[in-house]
C-alpha positions in Angstrom: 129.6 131.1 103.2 131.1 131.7 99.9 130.0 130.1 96.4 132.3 127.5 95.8 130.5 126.1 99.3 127.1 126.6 98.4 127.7 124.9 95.1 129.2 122.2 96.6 126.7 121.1 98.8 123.6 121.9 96.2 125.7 119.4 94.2 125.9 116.8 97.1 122.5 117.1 97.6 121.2 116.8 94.3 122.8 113.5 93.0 122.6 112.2 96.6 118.7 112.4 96.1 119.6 110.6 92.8 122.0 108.0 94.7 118.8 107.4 97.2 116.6 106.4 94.2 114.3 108.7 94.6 114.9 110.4 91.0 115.6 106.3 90.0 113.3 104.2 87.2 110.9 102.6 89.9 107.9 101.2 89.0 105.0 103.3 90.7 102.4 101.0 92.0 100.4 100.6 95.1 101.7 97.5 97.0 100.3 94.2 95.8 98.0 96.4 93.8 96.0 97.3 96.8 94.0 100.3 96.9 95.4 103.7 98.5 93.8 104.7 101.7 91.9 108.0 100.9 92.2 111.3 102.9 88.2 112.6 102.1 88.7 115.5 104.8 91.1 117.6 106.4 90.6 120.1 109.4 88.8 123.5 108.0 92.6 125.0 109.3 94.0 123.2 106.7 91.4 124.6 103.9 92.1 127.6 102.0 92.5 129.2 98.1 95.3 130.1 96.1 98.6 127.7 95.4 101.5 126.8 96.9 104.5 126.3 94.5 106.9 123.2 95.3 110.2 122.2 94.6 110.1 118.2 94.0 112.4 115.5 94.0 111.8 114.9 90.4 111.7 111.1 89.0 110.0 108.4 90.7 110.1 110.4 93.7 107.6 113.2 92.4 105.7 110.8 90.8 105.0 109.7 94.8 104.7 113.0 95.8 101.7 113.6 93.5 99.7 110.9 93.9 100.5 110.4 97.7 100.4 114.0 98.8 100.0 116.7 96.1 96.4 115.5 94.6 94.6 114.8 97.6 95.9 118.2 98.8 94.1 119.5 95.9 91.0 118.3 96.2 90.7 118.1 100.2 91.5 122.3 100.3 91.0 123.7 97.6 94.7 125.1 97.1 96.6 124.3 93.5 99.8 122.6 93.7 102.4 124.3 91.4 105.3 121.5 90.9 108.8 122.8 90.0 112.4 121.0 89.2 114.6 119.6 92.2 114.9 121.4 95.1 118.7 123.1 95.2 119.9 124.4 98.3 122.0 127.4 96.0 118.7 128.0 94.9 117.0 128.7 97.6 120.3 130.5 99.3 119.9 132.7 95.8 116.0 133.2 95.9 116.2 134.7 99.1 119.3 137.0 99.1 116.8 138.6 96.0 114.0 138.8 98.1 112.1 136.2 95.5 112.0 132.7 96.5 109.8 131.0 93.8 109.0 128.1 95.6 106.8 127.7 98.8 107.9 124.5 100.0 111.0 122.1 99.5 112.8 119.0 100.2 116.7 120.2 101.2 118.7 118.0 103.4 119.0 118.9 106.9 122.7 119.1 106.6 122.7 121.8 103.8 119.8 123.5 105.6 122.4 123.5 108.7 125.2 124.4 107.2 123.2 127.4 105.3 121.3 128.4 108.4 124.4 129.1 110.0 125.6 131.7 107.6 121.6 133.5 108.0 117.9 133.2 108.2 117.1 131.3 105.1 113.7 129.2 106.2 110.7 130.0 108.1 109.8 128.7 111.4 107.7 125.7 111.6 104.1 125.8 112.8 103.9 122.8 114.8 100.4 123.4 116.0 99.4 122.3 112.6 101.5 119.0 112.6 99.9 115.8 113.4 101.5 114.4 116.9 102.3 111.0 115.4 105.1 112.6 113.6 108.1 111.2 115.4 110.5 114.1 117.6 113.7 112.7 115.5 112.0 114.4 112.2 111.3 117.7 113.7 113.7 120.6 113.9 112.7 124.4 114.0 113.1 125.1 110.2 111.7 121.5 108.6 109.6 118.3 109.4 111.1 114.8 107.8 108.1 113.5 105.3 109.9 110.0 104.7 112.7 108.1 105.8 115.0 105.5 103.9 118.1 103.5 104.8 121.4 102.2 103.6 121.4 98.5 104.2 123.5 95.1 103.4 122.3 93.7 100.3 123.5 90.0 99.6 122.9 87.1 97.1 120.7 84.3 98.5 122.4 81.4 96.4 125.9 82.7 97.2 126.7 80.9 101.1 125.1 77.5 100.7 122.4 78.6 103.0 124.1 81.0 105.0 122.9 84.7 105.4 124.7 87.1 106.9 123.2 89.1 110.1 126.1 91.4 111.0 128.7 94.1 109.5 131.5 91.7 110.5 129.8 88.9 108.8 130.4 91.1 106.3 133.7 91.8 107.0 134.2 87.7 107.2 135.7 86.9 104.0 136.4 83.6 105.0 132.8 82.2 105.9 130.9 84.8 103.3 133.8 84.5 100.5 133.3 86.6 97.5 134.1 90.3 96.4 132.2 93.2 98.0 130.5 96.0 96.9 130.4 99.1 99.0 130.0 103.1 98.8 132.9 105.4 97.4 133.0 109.5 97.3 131.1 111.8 95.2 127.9 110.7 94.9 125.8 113.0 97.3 125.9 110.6 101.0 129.0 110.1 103.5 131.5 107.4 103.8 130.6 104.0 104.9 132.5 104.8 108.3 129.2 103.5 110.4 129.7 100.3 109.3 133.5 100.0 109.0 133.8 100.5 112.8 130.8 98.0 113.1 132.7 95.8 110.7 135.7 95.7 113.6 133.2 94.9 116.5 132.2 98.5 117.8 128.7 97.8 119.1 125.7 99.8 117.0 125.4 102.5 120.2 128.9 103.1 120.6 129.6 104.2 116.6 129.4 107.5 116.9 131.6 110.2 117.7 133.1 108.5 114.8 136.8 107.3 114.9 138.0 108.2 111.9 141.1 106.7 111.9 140.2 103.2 113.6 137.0 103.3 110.3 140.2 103.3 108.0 142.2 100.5 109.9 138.7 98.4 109.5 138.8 99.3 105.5 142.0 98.0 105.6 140.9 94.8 106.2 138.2 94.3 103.6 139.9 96.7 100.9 140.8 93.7 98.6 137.6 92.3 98.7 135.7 95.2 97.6 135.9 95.2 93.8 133.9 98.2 93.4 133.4 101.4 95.2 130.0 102.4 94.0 129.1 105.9 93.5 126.1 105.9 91.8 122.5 104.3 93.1 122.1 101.9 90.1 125.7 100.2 90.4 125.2 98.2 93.4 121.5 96.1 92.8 123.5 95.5 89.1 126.2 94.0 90.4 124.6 91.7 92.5 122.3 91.0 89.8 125.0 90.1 87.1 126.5 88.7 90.3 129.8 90.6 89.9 129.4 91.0 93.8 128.0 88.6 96.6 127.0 91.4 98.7 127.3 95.4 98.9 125.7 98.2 100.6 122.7 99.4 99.1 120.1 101.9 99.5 116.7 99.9 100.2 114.4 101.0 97.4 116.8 99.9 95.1 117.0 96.6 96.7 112.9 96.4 97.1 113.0 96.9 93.2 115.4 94.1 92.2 113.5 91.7 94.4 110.1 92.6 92.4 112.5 91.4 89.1 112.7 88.2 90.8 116.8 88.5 91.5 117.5 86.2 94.5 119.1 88.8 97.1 117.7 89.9 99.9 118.4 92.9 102.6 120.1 92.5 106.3 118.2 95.3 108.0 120.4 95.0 111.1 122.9 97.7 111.8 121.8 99.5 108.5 121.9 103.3 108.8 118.1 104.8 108.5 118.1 108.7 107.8 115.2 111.0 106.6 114.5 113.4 103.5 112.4 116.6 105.4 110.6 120.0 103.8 111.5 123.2 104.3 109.9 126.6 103.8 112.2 129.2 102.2 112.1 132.7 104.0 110.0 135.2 102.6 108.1 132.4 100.6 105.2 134.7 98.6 102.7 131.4 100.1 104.3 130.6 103.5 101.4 129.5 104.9 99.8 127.5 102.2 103.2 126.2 101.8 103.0 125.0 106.1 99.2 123.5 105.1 101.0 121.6 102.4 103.5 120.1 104.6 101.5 119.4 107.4 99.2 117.4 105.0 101.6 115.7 103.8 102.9 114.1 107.3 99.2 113.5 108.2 99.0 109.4 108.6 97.0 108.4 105.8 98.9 110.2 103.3 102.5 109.1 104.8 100.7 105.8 104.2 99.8 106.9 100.5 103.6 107.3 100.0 105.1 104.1 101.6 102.5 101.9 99.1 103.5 104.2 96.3 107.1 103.9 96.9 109.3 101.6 99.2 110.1 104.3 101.4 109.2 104.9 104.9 107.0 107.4 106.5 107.8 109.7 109.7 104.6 109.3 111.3 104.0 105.9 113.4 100.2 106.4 112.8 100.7 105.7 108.9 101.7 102.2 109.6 97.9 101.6 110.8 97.3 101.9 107.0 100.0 99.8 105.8 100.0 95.9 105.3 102.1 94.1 107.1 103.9 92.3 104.1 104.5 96.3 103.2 105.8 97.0 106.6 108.4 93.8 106.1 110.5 95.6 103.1 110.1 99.7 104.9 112.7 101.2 106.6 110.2 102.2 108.6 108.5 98.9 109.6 108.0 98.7 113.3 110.9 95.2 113.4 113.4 97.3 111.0 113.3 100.1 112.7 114.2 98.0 115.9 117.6 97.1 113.9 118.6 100.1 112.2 120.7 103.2 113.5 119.6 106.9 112.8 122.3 108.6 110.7 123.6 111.3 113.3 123.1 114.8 111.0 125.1 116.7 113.7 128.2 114.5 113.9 128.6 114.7 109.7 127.8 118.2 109.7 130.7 119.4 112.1 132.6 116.4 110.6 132.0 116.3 106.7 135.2 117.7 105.1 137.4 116.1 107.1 136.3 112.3 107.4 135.5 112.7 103.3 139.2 114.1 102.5 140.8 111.6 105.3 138.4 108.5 103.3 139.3 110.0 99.9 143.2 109.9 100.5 142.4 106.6 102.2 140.7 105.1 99.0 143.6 106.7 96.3 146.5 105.1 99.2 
């Protein structure tokens, strides 16, 4: 893999953790200013000395991370948390050519950790003895465990139909009955294009979308092309928009959305047919605190302090026991919430990995055409 690769995905990664919102101005708060559940003891297997050193989302999202995960850690085992910049997937590939990874634990993509995987043995194995068993089999792979989960979603205007809501990516792709310019993901801003819901948009049903059609995606973006007024490639653009009603609806990552409806904006999110992926840790190969590094993340997808997260935060957790902690007006606005997670459709990792380059340059020509 040669360096112009590894740069480019570090880069995708990084501002597509930005695009997510995790590194985005949230206000942190417990949920209706409810208490956080409290994790008061841990198995003794879990207990230890020392530190583990972490690479963190930065932002709002390490802001979670510490109160949800990191400081309970502390105090339930004994083990200091060491909390360094955004995990880089260059970085890591760097740290351990050199035999020195600095950092015990991160949060790298499962793409890039595929994609890097492939060109050597760059993680450690996961010790899944130590990982609670409510921690769903779509968030564990041999080198990482998924810690929380978010989704890209249809955000829309509540005053803007007379009433009407739509339900459906052709509703969407009605600009007839929902009239009004559209909002929707461009290129270069860390995810993949919006081909999921283009092929939606022309009637493929939710279980047929993938293997991906590239080409009949592109014939559905035909169709809406003129109504979309902005391709958005930054997080922030599309809850503006909607809320200097520039657009009527757009696809939008759902923190963002759960954020404008605390202003008091009146939008609201279609869960159904939105795309629900996952952000998981990783421990670099040779890490100096491996195994403080596996107590760290198998804390971390322990119920109660997934549970910690999703009140933190309005992302969801990975582990169904969580949502026993969780209120169900919380549930309501999660990706994670038992009836969302009913409507959404996992983001298929192994179809963009293999496919990346390709459908980006074939949407990219597309978009300049």
């Amino acid at each position: 893999m040669g360096k112009d690769s590894i740069r480019a995905i570090s880069r995708r990664h990084v501002v597509g953790l930005i695009t997510a919102g995790l590194a985005a101005p949230f206000v942190i708060r417990p949920a209706n200013a409810q208490a956080l559940p409290e994790q008061t003891a841990v198995p003794d297997i879990l207990k230890g000395s020392g530190e583990v050193r972490v690479a963190s989302f930065g932002g709002a999202g390490q802001q979670a991370e510490q109160k949800a995960f990191f400081e309970p850690f502390e105090r339930a085992t004994g083990i200091k948390v060491r909390v360094f910049p955004v995990g880089d997937i260059a970085k890591v590939k760097a740290m351990v050519d050199a035999g020195n990874p600095e950092w015990d634990l991160a949060p790298i993509g499962r793409s890039p950790m595929t994609t890097l995987l492939k060109a050597g043995d760059y993680f450690e194995k996961i010790d899944y003895s130590l990982i609670d068993d409510g921690v769903g089999k779509e968030y564990r792979t041999e080198y990482s465990v998924g810690f929380q989960t978010f989704a890209v979603v249809m955000g829309y205007r509540t005053d803007a139909f007379k009433g009407a809501a739509p339900a459906t990516w052709v509703d969407f792709w009605d600009t007839e009955k929902f009239s009004g310019p559209r909002a929707m993901y461009g290129v270069g801003a860390g995810f993949t294009p919006e081909m999921e819901f283009a092929l939606m948009g022309a009637g493929v049903p939710p279980d047929k979308v993938y293997p991906i059609d590239v080409d009949k995606a592109l014939a559905s973006f035909d169709k809406i092309k003129k109504s979309v007024v902005k391709w958005w490639t930054t997080g922030a653009q599309p809850t503006q928009m909607l809320t200097d009603r520039e657009v009527v609806m757009t696809t939008v990552w759902n923190g963002r959305m759960a954020d404008l409806q605390q202003q008091g904006v009146p939008a609201a999110i279609c869960w159904n047919q939105g795309i629900i992926s996952y952000s998981p840790y990783c421990i670099p190969k040779g890490a100096k605190n491996k195994i403080n590094g596996m107590k760290l993340l198998a804390f971390a997808t322990m119920p109660i302090p997934q549970a910690r997260y999703a009140l933190i935060i309005p992302y969801g957790v990975t582990n169904e026991k969580a949502n026993n902690y969780i209120p169900p007006e919380r549930l309501a606005i999660l990706p994670s919430g038992p009836e969302n997670r009913k409507v959404l459709i996992p983001y298929n990792f192994d179809w963009w990995t293999a496919n990346r380059d390709m459908a980006i340059d074939k949407f990219s020509k597309w978009l300049l055409g």
